[in-house]
C-alpha positions, 0 to 999 in steps of 0.5 A: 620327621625331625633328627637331632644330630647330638655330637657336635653339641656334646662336644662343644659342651665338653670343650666348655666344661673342665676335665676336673668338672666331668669327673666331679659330675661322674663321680658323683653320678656312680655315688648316687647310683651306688646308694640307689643299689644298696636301698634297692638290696634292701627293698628286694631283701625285705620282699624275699623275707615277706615271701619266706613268711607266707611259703612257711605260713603256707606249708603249716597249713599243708600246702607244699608249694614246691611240690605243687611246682614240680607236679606242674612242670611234669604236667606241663614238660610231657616230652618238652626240656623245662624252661624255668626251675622249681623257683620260676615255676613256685612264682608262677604259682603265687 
């Protein structure tokens, strides 16, 4: 087994890097990662609206979804707390 001891290298690092470099590298680090987040929304906003069309396209043709949902946490809970919501279970059933 082999283990590498990380702090003595981190700090001898830091000593060579500046103060003003680790916050550039930092700042730009939460940059990134911020523009990350904001296309990540955009990608969970896009399959949230794909997943409303299809619910919608779905009830026109009869199928209530959510009432599917609650018969099966009734079916399912006879003398048990629920575990997940209407939502968890509506997942389920897709």
């Amino acid at each position: 087994m082999v283990v590498i001891i990380m702090t003595d290298k981190k700090q001898t690092n830091q000593a060579n890097v500046s103060k003003d470099e680790q916050v550039g590298f930092h700042k730009g680090a939460l940059s990134t990662l911020a523009k990350e987040r904001e296309e990540m929304m955009k990608i969970v906003q896009v399959v949230e609206q794909l997943m409303q069309m299809h619910i919608k396209a779905l009830k026109d043709l009869g199928i209530d979804l959510e009432a599917q949902a609650k018969e099966a946490v009734k079916s399912a809970n006879k003398g048990k707390p629920a575990k997940k919501g209407v939502k968890g279970q509506l997942d389920e059933l897709i």
